[in-house]
Each structure stands twice: as structure tokens, then as C-alpha cells.
N, C-alpha and C positions, 0 to 999 in steps of 0.2 A: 504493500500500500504506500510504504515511503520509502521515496530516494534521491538521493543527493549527493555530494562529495565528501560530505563527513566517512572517514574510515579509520578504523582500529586493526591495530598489527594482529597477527596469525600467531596464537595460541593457544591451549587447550587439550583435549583430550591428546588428538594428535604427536601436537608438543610434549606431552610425557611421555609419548610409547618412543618417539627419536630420541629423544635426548637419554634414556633408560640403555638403551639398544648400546647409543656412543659411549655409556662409560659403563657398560657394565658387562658387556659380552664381546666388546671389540679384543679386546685385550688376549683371551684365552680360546682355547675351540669351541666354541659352542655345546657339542658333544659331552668331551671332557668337562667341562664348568655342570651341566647338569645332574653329572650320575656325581661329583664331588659333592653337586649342595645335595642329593637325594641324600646321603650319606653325614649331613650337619657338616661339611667340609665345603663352607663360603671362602670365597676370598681370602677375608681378614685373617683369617683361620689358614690358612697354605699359605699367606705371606710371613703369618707367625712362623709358624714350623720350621719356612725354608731361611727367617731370618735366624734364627737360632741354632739350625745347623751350621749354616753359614759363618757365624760369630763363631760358635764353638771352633772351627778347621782355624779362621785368622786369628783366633785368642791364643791357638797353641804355639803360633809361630810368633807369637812377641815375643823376645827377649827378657830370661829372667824369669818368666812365668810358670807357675805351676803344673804339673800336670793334670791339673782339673782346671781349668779357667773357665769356671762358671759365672765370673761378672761375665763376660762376655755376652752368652747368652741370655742372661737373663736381662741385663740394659737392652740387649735385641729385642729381647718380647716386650719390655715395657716402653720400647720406643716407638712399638707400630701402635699407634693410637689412630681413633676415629678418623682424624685428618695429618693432612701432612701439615697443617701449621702448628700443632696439637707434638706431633712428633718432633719438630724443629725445636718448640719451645721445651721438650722433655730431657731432647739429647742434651740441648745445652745446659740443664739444672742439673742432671746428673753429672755431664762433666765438668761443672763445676764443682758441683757436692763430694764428685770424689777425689778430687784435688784437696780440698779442705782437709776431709776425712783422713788423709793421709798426715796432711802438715801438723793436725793438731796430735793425731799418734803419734807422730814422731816426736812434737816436743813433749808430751805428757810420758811416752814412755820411757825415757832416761831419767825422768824423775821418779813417777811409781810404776809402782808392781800392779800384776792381775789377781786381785780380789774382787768381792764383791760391791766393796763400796768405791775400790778406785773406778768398777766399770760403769757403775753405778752415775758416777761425778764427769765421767768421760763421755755417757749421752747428756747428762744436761750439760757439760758442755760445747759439745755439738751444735746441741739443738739452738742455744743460745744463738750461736755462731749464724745458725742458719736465718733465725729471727733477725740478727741484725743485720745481715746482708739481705734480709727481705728476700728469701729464698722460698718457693713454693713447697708444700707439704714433699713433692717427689723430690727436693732438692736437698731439703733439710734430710729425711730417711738416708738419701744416698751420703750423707757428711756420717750419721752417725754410723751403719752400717762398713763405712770404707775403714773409719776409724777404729772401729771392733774387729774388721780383719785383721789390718795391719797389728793392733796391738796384742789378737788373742792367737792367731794362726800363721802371722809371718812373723817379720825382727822388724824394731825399729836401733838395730845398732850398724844395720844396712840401708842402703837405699835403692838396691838393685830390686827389690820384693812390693816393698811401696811404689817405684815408679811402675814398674809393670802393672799393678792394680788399675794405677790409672790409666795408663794407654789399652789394657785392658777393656776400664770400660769405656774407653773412646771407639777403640775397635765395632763393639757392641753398639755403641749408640749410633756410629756413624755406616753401620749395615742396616739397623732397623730402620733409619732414616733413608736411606738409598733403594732399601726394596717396596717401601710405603709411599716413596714418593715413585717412583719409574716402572713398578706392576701394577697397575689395574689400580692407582690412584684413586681414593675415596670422595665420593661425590654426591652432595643434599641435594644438589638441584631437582632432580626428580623430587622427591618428599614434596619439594616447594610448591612445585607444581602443580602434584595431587590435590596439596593442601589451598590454591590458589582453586582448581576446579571444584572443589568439595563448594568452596567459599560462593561460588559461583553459583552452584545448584540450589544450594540451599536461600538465595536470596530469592533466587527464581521462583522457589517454591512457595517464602514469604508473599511475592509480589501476584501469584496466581492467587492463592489463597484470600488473598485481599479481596483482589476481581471478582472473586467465587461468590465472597461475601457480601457484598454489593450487590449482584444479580443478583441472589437470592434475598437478599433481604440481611444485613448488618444487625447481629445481634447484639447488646452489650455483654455478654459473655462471651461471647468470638470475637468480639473486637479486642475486647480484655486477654482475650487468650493471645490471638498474631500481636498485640504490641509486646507481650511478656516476650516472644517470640522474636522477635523484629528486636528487642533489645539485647537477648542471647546471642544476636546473628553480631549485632556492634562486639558483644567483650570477644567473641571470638579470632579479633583480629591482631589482639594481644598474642597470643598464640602463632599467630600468621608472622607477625614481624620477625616472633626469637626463631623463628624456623626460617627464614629467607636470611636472617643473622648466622645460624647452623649453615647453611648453602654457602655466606659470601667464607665464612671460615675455613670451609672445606675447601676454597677454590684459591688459595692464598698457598703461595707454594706449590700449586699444584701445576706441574711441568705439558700434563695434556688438559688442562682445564680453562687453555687462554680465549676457545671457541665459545665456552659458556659462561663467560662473564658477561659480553652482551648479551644475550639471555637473560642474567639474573638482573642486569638494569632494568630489561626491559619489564621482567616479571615487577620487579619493584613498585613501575608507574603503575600496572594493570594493577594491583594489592590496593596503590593508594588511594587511585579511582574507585575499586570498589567499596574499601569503608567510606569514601565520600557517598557511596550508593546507598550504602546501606543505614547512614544517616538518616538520608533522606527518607527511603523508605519507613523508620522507625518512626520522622516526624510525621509521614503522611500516617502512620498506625495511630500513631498517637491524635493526630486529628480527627479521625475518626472514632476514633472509642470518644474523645471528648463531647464528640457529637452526639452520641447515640447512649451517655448514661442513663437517662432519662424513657428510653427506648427511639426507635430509629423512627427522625422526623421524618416527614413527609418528602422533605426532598429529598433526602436520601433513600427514598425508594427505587426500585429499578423503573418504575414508571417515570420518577421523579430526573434528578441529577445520577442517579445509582447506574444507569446503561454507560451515561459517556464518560463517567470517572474511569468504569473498570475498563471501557476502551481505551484511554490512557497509559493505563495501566499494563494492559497488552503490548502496547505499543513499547515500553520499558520492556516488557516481560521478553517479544522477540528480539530487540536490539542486544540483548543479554546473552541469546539464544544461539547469535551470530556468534557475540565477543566468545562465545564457551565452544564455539564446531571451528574459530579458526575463520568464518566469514569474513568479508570487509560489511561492517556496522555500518546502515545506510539510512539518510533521514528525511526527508521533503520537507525543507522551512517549511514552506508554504502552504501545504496541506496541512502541515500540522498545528500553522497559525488560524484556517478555515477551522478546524476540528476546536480547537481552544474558544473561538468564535463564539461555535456552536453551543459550546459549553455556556459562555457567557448568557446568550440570547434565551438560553433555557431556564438560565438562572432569572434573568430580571422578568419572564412572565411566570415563574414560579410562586405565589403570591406566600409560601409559608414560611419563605427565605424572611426572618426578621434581621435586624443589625447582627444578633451572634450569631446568625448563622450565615450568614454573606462575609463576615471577619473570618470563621474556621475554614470556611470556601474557600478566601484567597489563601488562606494558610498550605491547607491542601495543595490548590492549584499553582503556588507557589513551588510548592516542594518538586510538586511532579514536572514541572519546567524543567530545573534544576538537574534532576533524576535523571532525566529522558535527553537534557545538551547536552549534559555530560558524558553520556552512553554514547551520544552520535558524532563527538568530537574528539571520543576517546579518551578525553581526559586531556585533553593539549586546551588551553588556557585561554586560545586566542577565538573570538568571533564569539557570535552567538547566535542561537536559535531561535 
């Protein structure tokens, strides 16, 4: 029914099933990756393992080093975190932490012995240590932990034992960093997406439901019901931001994720647009329950003003319908200024329209303006409908 040059970028269902594809099966055979996750062996899960065999074969060949160099491996597994900025940030508190761990054994062990309260004295102060270098919980562990090796199971009248600890666990950090970041890179953008189309439908369904209720007739308890409704749909976009936050984090360091950073901009503006939707929406819910405490005036009958509201409302509801399949969002100024018209001309030979109820009217019609430019401009700032 409308169209015009208003158009919205290509997102949606679509866009999650590519963007899923690119970072999540390109990487490994297809084949292979399916019978590994039938088997609870994800990704994350065979990047660990292979990062930790890995560390183990290079921990053996530092210098000085024990024949077990389990830092090694074990900084490898705690370095493949969620993301590779997550990882970067890990490798580097660890090796610091175990630099520390080392310096403060070495001077604490020429002074005392291993009992229980010199070991006792030797985590707090560690831990101190770690507090005042503002060292994160994995930073601080790694000070006391390096400092318990060195002073309970190597020498500190050597420094051949303690320095291998640490290159040790650099070894470790800097394999679980290399395999986390360059196999099969971890990646939110999907999540975001999902969680951007969920956001999607679920307005659509508010915005139908509206219309439903209109035609049929606006109860004060259905009205009452879709704003409680239409207000859940706003707090849920709190939720929306820390997960396109999860997305920009994961794609920070990330060596094949320089493709979907455009994406997650883009995703960003479509998010913002939407709780501007869904504002809206919640104002026009709330203008109508306000209307109809009392029970549903006359003019907001479906005979009344009730037909070309929830036309309105459609008209939102398909623009929506486009922005979620990926469409270009298309809009007829001018039709849609004829149809608004309409609206108007019905209202002024409406005779039960008093002052409040020609006030809630613009209120509504207000909103729905709003609702329905901002749907067919996309959300870009400039023009109006």
C-alpha cells in the first residue's frame, strides 16, 4: 500500500544463519565439527585440549625446567577464555602474576623456612602484592600460586628453577593465546542477532495485539494487560545492549572478525531504533489503557476511530515485517499523510470526542507518527514523514 524511498539495511533472520555459517563452520570440516559436538567436543573444548598438549611439548623444552611443566599447560587452558580479548587480558595477569610470585619467593625464602605460618604470611603477602598492583583475581592466584612453587617445590638459592617457572608460564599463556585467537576465533555476533530478531518479533506481536484490540473492541483489562507488556518489551533492551557489548568484546583481537565489525555497527543502529520503537509503542499502550479505564469510549470503537488506528498500526506492524525478512522498509509520504487525514476528519465529526479525549488522540497519533518515520527512514535522523 506504501512506497517511497525510505529504506532500511538487510538484516534478520537471514543475517544470522551467514554470519553463524562464517565463524562457526568455516574454520573446521563440517563433517568433523559435527560428530565432535555430537560427542560434547565444541570448539572451545578441542582448542583447550590441543592448547594444553601443545604447552605441555614447549614447557618441556625451556630451559631448567622440570620434568613435569604443568604451568605450562595449565596457563594454556586458562588462557583460552570466551574471547580472544578475555584471553589477551588473562595471558598478560598471569605473566605478570608469575613474575611477582617468583621475586617475592625469592626474597622471602632466604629469610624463612616452610612452615605453616611462614606459608601462611607468604599468601597474604602475595595477595597484598597483587591488590596493590590492582591485579585481577587470575593475576593475584597466579603471584601466590608461582610463589608456593618456587618456595615449597623448587630452590630459591637458585634462579635457574624460578626463571623457568616463569617462561614457563609465558610459554602456556602465549599458546593458549595463539590457538584462541587463529582456530575458529570466538564470536557473539550471532547471539546479537538472534537477540536483535527475538526483539523484533516480539514488538510485532505487541503492535498486532494492539490492532487486535481495537477491532475488536479495547478492553480495560487488555489494555492493562499489552501496556504491562509493551513495558517488558522496553526493560528488555537492557539485556540487548550487554549482549551486542558480549559481540563488540569478542571481536577485539579477533584476527578473522575485521568483516563483522561492520555488522555489529550496523546491528547497533537497528537495536537503537528499535527501543526508540518500542517506546513508542509502550506510549501509544499506555494511551490507550488511559482511554479506556472507565470502559472503551465511543470513539474508540471499531465503528468509531478503532478501524483507522489499528490501520496505522499495520502499517508499523508491516514496515517491521520488512526490517525482520531483510526487505528494503518502504513508505508513501503521501498516502500516509491522506490516511492520517482520514483519521483526523473522522475525529472532528465524531461528536463523543470531548477535550480529553481529542488530547489522548493527539497523544496516540502522535506516537504513531513517530513509530511508523522512524520505521520508514530506518532510523537515519534526517527528513520527515
Amino acid at each position: 500500500m506504501f512506497r517511497n524511498k525510505y529504506s532500511t539495511g538487510n538484516w534478520g533472520g537471514a543475517a544470522v544463519g551467514a554470519v553463524e555459517s562464517q565463524v562457526s563452520t568455516a574454520a573446521l570440516a563440517p563433517p568433523l565439527l559435527a560428530r565432535a559436538r555430537a560427542w560434547g567436543l565444541g570448539e572451545q573444548t578441542l582448542k583447550t585440549a590441543s592448547a594444553a598438549g601443545l604447552a605441555w611439548l614447549l614447557g618441556g623444552l625451556v630451559p631448567g625446567a622440570p620434568p613435569s611443566p604443568y604451568l605450562a599447560p595449565l596457563t594454556a587452558m586458562l588462557t583460552v577464555q570466551l574471547t580472544v580479548a578475555e584471553s589477551v587480558k588473562g595471558a598478560l595477569q598471569r605473566t605478570v602474576g608469575a613474575t611477582l610470585g617468583v621475586v617475592v619467593a625469592l626474597l622471602a625464602g632466604s629469610a624463612v623456612g616452610v612452615n605453616p605460618i611462614t606459608v601462611a604470611i607468604l599468601v597474604l603477602l602475595a595477595q597484598s602484592i597483587g591488590g596493590l598492583l590492582r591485579l585481577n583475581a587470575v593475576g593475584t592466584t597466579q603471584v601466590m600460586t608461582s610463589a608456593l612453587l618456587v618456595l615449597t617445590v623448587g630452590s630459591t638459592t637458585t634462579y635457574s628453577y624460578p626463571v623457568a617457572r616463569v617462561v614457563e608460564t609465558v610459554v602456556g599463556a602465549l599458546v593458549g593465546l595463539g590457538i584462541n585467537a587463529l582456530f575458529v576465533p570466538p564470536s557473539h555476533l550471532p547471539r546479537a542477532l538472534r537477540t536483535t530478531t527475538e526483539l523484533v518479533a516480539a514488538l510485532r506481536t505487541e503492535i498486532q495485539a494492539l490492532a487486535s484490540g481495537l477491532l475488536a473492541g479495547l478492553s480495560p483489562e487488555l489494555a492493562w494487560t499489552l501496556l504491562e507488556r509493551a513495558r517488558s518489551d522496553v526493560r528488555r533492551f537492557e539485556s540487548a545492549r550487554q549482549t551486542l557489548q558480549l559481540a563488540e568484546d569478542s571481536l577485539r583481537f579477533n584476527l578473522r572478525g575485521a568483516g563483522q565489525r561492520q555488522q555489529l555497527d550496523a546491528l547497533r543502529e537497528q537495536v537503537t531504533l528499535l527501543e526508540r520503537n518500542a517506546v513508542q509503542v509502550r506510549t501509544i499502550a499506555r494511551g490507550l489503557s488511559d482511554a479506556v479505564t472507565d470502559g472503551t469510549p465511543p470513539w474508540l470503537q471499531p465503528a468509531g476511530l478503532g478501524q483507522v488506528l489499528a490501520d496505522l498500526l499495520h502499517v508499523a506492524d508491516q514496515l517491521l515485517d520488512q526490517l525482520l525478512t531483510g526487505q528494503p522498509a518502504t513508505l508513501d509520504a503521501s498516502a500516509l499523510g491522506r490516511e492520517r487525514a482520514a483519521v483526523l476528519e473522522r475525529a472532528r465529526s465524531d461528536r463523543s470526542l470531548e477535550p480529553d479525549g481529542w488530547l489522548r488522540l493527539a497523544g496516540i497519533l502522535a506516537s504513531l507518527d513517530r513509530l511508523i518515520g522512524d520505521l520508514a527512514r530506518g532510523g537515519s535522523s534526517d527528513g520527515e514523514v
